[in-house]
C-alpha positions in Angstrom: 103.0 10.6 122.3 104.5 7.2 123.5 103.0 4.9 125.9 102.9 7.5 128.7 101.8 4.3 131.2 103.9 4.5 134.6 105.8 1.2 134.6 107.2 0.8 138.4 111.3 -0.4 138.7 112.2 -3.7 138.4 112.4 -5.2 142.1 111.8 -8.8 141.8 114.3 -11.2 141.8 113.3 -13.1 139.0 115.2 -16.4 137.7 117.2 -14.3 135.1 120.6 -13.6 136.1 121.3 -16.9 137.2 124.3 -17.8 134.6 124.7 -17.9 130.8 122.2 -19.9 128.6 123.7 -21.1 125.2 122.3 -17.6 122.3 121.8 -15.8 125.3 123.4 -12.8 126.9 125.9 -12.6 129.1 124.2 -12.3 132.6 126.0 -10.1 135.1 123.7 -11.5 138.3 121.3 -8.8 138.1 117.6 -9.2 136.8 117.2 -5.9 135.5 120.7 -6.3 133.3 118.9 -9.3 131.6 115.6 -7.9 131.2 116.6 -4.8 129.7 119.2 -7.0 127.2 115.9 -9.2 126.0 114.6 -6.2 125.6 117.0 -4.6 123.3 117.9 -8.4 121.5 114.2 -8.9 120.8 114.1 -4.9 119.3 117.2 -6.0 117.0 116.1 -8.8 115.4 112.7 -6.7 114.7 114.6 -3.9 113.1 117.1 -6.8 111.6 115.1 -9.6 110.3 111.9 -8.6 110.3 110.8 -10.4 113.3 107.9 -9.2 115.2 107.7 -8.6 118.5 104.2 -10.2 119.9 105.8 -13.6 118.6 109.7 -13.4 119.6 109.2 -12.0 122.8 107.3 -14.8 124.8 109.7 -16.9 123.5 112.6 -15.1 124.5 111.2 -14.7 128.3 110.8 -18.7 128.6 114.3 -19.1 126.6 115.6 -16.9 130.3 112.9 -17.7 132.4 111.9 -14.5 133.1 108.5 -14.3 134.8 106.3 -11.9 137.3 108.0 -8.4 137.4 110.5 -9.2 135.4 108.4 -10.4 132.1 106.2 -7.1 132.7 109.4 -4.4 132.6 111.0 -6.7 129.5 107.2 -6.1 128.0 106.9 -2.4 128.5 110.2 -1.9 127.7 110.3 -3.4 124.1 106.6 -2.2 123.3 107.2 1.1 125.0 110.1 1.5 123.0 109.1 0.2 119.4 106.0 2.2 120.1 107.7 5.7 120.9 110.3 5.8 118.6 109.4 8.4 116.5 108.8 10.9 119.3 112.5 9.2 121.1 114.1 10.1 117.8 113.3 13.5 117.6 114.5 13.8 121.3 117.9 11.9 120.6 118.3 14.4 117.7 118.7 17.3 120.0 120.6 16.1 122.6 123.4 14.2 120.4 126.4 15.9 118.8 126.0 13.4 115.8 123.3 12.8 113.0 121.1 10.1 113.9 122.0 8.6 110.8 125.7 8.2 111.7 124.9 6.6 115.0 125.3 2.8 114.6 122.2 1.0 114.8 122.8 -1.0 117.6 123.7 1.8 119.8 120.8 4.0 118.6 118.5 1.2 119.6 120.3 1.6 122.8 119.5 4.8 123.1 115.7 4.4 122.5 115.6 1.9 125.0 117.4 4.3 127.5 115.0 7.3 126.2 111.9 5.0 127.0 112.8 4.5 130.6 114.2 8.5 131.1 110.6 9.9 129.8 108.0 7.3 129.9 108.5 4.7 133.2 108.6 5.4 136.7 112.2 4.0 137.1 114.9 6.8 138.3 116.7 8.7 135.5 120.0 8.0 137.0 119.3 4.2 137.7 117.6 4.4 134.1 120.9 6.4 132.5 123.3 4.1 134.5 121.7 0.3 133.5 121.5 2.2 129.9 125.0 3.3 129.5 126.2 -0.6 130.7 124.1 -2.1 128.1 125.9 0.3 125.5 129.1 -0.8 127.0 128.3 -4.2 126.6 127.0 -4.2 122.8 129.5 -1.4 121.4 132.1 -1.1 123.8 133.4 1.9 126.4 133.9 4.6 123.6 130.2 3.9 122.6 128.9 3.9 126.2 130.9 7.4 127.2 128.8 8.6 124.5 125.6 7.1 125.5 126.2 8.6 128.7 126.6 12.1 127.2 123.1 11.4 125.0 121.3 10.0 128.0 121.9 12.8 131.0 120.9 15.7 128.3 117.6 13.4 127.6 117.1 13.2 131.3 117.5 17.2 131.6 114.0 17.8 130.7 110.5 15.3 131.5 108.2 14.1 128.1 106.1 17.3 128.1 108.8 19.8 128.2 110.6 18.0 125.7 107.4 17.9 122.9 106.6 21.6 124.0 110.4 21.3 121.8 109.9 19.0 119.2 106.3 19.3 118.5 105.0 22.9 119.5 101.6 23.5 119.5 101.8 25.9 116.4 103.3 23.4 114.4 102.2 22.0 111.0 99.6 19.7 112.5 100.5 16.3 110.7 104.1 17.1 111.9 103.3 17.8 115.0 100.8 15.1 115.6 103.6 12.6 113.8 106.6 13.5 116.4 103.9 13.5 119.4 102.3 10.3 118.9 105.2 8.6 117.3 103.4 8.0 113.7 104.8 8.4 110.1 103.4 11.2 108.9 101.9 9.3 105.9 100.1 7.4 108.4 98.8 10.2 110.3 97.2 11.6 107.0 95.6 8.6 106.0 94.0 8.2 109.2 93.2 11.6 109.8 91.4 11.1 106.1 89.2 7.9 107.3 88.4 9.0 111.5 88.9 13.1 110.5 90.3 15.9 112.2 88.3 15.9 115.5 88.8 12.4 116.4 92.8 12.0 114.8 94.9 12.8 118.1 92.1 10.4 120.1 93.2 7.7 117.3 96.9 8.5 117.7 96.6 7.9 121.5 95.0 4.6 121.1 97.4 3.1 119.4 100.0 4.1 122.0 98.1 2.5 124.3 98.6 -1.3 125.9 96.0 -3.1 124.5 93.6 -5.2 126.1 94.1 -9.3 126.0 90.8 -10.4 124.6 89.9 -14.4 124.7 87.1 -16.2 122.0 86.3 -19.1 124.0 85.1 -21.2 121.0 81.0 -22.6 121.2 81.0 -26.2 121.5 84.6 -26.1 122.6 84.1 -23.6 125.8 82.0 -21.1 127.4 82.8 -17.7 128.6 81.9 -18.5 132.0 84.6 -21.0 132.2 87.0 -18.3 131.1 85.4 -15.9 133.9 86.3 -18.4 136.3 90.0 -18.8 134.8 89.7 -14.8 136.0 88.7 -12.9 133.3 86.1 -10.4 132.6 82.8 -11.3 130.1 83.7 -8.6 127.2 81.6 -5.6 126.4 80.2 -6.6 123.0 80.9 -10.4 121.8 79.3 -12.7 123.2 81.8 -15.3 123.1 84.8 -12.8 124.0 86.4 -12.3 127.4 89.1 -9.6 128.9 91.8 -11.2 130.5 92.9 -8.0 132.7 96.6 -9.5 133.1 98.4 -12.5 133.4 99.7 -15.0 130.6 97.0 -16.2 128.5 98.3 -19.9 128.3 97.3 -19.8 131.9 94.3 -20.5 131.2 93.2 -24.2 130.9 90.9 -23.8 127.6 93.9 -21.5 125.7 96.0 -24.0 126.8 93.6 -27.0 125.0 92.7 -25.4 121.8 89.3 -24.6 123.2 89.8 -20.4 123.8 92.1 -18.6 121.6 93.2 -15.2 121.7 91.6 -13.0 119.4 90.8 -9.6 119.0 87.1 -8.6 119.9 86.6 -6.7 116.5 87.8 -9.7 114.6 86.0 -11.8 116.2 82.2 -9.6 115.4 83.2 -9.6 112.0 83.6 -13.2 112.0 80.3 -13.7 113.9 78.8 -10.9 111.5 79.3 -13.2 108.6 78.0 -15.9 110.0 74.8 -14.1 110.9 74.1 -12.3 107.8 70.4 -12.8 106.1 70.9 -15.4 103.6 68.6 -16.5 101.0 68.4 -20.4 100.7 70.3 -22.8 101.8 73.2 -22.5 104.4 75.6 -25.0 104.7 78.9 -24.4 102.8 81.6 -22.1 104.0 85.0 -20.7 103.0 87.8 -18.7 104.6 89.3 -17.7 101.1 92.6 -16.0 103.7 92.4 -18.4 106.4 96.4 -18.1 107.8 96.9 -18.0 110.8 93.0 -19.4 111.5 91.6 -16.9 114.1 88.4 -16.2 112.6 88.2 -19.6 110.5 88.4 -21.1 114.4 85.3 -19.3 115.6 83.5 -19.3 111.8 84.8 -23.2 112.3 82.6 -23.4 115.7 79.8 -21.7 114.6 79.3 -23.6 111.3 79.6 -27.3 113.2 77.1 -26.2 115.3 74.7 -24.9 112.7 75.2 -28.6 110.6 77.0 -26.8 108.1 81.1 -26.9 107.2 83.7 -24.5 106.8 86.5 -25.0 104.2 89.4 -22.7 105.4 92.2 -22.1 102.7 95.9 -20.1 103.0 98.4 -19.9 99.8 101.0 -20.4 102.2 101.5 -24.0 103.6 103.0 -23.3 106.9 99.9 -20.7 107.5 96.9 -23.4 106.0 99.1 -25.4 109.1 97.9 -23.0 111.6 94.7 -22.7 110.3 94.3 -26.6 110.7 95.2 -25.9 114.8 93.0 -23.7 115.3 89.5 -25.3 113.5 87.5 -27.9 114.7 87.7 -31.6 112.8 84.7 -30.9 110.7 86.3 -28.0 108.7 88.5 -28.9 105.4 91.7 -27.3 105.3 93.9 -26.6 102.2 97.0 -24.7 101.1 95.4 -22.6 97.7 95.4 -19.5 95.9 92.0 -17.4 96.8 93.1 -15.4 93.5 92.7 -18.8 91.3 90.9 -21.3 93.8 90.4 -25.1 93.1 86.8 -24.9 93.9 84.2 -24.5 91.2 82.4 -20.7 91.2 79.1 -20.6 93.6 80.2 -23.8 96.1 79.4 -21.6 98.8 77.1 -20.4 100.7 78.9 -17.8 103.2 82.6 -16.4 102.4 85.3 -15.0 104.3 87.5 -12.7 103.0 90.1 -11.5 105.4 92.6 -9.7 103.0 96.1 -9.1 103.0 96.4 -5.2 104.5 98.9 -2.7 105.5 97.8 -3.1 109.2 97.4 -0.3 110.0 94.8 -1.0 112.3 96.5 -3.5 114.6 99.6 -0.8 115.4 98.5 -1.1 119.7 99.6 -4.9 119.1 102.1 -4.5 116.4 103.8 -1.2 117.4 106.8 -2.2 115.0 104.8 -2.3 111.5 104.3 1.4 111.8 108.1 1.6 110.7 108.3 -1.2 108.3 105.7 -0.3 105.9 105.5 2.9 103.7 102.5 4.6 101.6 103.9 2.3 98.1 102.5 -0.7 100.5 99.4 0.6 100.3 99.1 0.4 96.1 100.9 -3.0 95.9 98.1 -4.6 97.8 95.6 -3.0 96.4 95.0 -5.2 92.8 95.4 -8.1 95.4 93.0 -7.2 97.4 90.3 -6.4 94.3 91.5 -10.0 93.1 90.7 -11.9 96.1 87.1 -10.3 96.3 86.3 -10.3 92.9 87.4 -14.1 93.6 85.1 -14.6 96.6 82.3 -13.3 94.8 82.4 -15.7 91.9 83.0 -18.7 94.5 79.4 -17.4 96.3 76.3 -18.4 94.9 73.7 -16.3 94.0 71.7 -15.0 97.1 75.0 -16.3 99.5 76.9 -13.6 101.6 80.9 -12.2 101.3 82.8 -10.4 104.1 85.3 -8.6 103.1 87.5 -7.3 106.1 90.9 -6.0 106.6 92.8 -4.6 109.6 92.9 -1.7 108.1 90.6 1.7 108.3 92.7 2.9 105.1 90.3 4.0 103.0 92.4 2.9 99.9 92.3 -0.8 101.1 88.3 -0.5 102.5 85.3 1.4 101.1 87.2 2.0 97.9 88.5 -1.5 97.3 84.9 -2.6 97.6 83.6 0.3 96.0 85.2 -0.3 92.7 84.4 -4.7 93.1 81.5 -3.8 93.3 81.0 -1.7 90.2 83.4 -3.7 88.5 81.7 -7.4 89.3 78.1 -6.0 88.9 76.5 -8.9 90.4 76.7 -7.5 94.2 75.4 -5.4 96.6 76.2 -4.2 99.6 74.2 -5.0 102.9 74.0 -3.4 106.1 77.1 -4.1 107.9 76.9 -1.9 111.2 72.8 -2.8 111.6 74.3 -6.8 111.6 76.9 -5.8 114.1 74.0 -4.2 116.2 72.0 -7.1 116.0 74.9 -9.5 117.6 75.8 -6.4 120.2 73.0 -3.8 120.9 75.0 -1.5 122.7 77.6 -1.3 119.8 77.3 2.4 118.4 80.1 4.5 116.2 80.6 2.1 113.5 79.7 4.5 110.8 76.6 5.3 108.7 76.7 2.0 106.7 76.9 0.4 104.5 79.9 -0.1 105.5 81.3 -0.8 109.0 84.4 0.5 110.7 86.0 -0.6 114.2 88.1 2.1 115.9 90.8 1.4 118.8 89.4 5.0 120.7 86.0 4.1 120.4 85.4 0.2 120.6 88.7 -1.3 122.7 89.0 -3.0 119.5 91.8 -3.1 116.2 90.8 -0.8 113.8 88.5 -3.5 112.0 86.9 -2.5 108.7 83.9 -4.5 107.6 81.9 -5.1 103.9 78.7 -7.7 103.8 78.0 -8.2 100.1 74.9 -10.4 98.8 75.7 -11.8 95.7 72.7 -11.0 93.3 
């Protein structure tokens, strides 16, 4: 089901309704009439022009200063509400005298926005139904809102559970019902039900509806996770570089701020630090990040290798994302803009080598609610011969005795085991090492990972993305 998470009402002040800013809304001189209007804007331009949400938003809340109480409902609100459409869509359908598909876009968006804050949010129906219908008046006029209204009190009739005792009864197909519940495509909820299984499938399902955690790397050489404990966050439960910031704006913090802590995932950054602590076989000084953009792990692989004497070259095909990547790596580490199918380095240059491939992302879908609409089971087989290119690639740019991750944000098994499965067989000079015994060896208390070779990160098990992990030695 949706984000379920009791928000409490809007009660702040805030700096919000203070006038008209030039692309903004029309402010009325309440708070909650901008919030919930940077909520819906920021929910358009996703469904519009692709944009995504964990970028646009923080940009849209200093665009109209929005900050404290304010910030959080705008947050909860758009994430709630990307995050629960499915299950809002099925409720809509009910309680609406039209087909969804006849309702215009804009005003359906409404109306998931509304359904969020009726079923999921401590805020009062009627307060929740009235600031609702005046956003519908205000993006598709008083017909549009009369009709909202109508939608809107029916939705309110009934809480979440009695609602999906409607829409997803317990005796329904289970990929249905487990699809309008937790808010997933169905294709989705088979192909994860396929890699976690049945018993664990609904756990899964919930995790992604959850808020996720914001995890820091503070980088070695650059910062120490005591100096991010002190900026007030929590030393987290398996890297040991990482550290849970339990709320608050990251760029708050001094090192974020510098370049010296970034924000990154705690499985992305084990299977940064898993590369990087592989057993290798000679020497142990030339690294690549063959899918650097946007520089995450090529930051801490970056670290890492400056402090072991050796040098990380971190490459992107896409300019503006090898530009990122130069941000986020130390000054030791080469950066270039080139194609890891068809590389400008000469085969075994390195020692080490990162592959982070292009995925479906279906394992990120806590911090990128929106990309469980955009993308459909076809993704899944157009990145596939990319993805066998790019290892087959990495292998040939390892030398002989040198180590290859290849990891995706992904536990599909299409885009892991058998992606690596068929390299493997293909390339014939590769094996595959132990990936969760590595992972071990950084975190001892780091259990569930799977029964190897291979390694898998799961959001209801580890905190973390759903992180998929291969260690190859070149033979």
């Amino acid at each position: 089901m949706p984000n379920t998470r009791r928000h409490g009402g809007n009660r702040g002040k805030g700096n919000g309704g203070a006038g008209r800013r030039p692309g903004g809304p029309r402010a009325t001189g309440r708070p909650q009439d901008l919030v919930r209007r940077t909520a819906f804007d920021v929910i358009r331009a996703v469904e519009t022009r692709d944009a995504y949400a964990n970028l646009l938003l923080p940009a849209r809340l200093r665009d109209r200063e929005l900050t404290g109480r304010d910030a959080a409902l705008a947050t909860e609100l758009t994430y709630g509400t990307l995050r629960g459409r499915g299950t809002y869509d099925a409720v809509l359908a009910l309680c609406s005298d039209r087909e969804l598909r006849r309702v215009d876009a804009p005003l359906l968006d409404v109306l998931r926005l509304g359904a969020h804050q009726i079923l999921a949010t401590r805020i009062p129906p009627h307060a929740a139904v009235g600031t609702t219908v005046e956003l519908a008046r205000s993006v598709a006029g008083p017909g549009q809102a009369k009709f909202a209204n109508a939608v809107l009190r029916k939705v309110a009739g009934r809480d979440l559970d009695a609602w999906l005792a409607i829409i997803a009864p317990a005796d329904a197909e289970p990929v249905a019902r487990l699809s309008i519940a937790h808010s997933h495509p169905r294709w989705i909820v088979s192909a994860l039900r396929d890699a976690v299984g049945p018993a664990e499938i609904e756990d899964l399902l919930a995790a992604d509806n959850a808020r996720p955690r914001v995890t820091l790397v503070a980088r070695p050489g650059r910062a120490a996770v005591g100096e991010l404990v002190e900026a007030g966050a929590e030393p987290a439960p398996y890297s040991p570089y990482g550290a849970v910031l339990p709320e608050g704006d990251p760029s708050a913090v001094a090192a974020v701020r510098e370049g010296r802590a970034a924000v990154q995932d705690e499985a992305s950054q084990l299977v940064a630090l898993a590369l990087a602590e592989a057993p290798l076989d000679g020497r142990d000084a030339r690294w690549a990040d063959v899918c650097a953009g946007p520089g995450g792990k090529a930051g801490l692989l970056s670290a890492v290798a400056t402090e072991r004497d050796a040098r990380l070259v971190a490459a992107d095909v896409q300019p503006h994302r090898a530009g990122l990547v130069r941000d986020a790596v130390d000054g030791r580490a080469g950066v270039l803009a080139a194609d890891g199918t068809a590389p400008p380095w000469r085969p075994g240059a390195f020692d080490r080598v990162m592959v982070d491939a292009p995925c479906t992302g279906l394992g990120a879908l806590r911090r990128r609610p929106e990309a469980r609409w955009r993308r459909g089971p076809e993704s899944v087989a157009e990145l596939g011969p990319l993805q066998r290119r790019l290892l087959a690639a990495a292998l040939d740019a390892t030398r002989p005795g040198g180590v290859v991750a290849y990891v995706t944000c992904s536990p599909h098994l299409a885009e892991t085991r058998v992606v690596v499965d068929d390299v493997v067989r293909a390339h014939g000079r590769a094996e595959p090492l132990d990936a969760p015994s590595v992972l071990t060896g950084l975190a001892p208390g780091l259990t569930g990972l799977g029964d190897g070779p291979y390694a898998q990160f799961w959001p209801h098990r580890h905190g973390t993305d759903a992180m998929f992990l291969a260690l190859l030695r070149r033979t």
